[in-house]
C-alpha positions as CSV (number, residue, x, y, z in Angstrom):
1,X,0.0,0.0,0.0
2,X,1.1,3.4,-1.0
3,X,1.5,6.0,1.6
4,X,-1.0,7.6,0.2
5,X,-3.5,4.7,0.2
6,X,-2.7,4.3,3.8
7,X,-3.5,7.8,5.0
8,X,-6.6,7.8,2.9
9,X,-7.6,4.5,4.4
10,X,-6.7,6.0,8.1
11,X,-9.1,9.0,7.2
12,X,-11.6,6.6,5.9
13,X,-11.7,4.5,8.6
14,X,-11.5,7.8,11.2
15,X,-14.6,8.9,9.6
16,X,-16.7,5.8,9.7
17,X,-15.7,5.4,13.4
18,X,-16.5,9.1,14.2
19,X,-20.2,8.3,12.5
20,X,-20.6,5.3,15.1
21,X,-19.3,6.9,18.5
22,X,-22.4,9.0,20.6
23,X,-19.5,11.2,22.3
24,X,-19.7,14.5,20.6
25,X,-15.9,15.4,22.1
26,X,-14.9,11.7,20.4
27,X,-16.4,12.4,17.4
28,X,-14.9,15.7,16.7
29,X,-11.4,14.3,17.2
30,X,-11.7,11.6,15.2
31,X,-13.2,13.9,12.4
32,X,-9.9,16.2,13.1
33,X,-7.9,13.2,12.5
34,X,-9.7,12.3,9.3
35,X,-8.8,15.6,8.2
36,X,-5.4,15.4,9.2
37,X,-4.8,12.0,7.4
38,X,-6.6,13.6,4.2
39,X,-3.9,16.6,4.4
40,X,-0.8,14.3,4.7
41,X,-2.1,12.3,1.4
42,X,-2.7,15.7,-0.2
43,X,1.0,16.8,0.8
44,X,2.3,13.5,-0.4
45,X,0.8,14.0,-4.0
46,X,1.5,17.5,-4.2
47,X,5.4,16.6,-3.5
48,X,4.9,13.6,-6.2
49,X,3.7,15.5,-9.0
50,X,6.5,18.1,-8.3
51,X,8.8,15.6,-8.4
52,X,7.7,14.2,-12.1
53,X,7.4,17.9,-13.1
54,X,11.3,18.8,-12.2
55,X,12.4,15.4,-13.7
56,X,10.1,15.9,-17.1
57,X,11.7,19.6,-17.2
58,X,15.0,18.3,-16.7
59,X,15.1,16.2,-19.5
């Protein structure tokens, strides 16, 4: 599994959890941690795409 698969799949999973739990306080930090799991796979393909840019320009 990518990296990126994995932090999707840690937000995924953070998210369904955060739909079962009754504890608002619960909830909401899993639903910060879904987020935060979604922003490290963002950053990852951000820095992945730069990399193919700079090695397509430098070619």
């Amino acid at each position: 599994m990518s990296d990126t698969a994995h932090y999707r799949f840690q937000s995924d999973q953070a998210k369904r959890l955060a739909r079962q739990v009754t504890d608002v306080a619960v909830r909401e930090k899993l639903l910060e941690m879904a987020e935060e799991y979604g922003r490290y796979a963002d950053l990852i393909e951000a820095r992945a795409a730069e990399q193919i840019s700079a090695e397509a320009i430098s070619h």
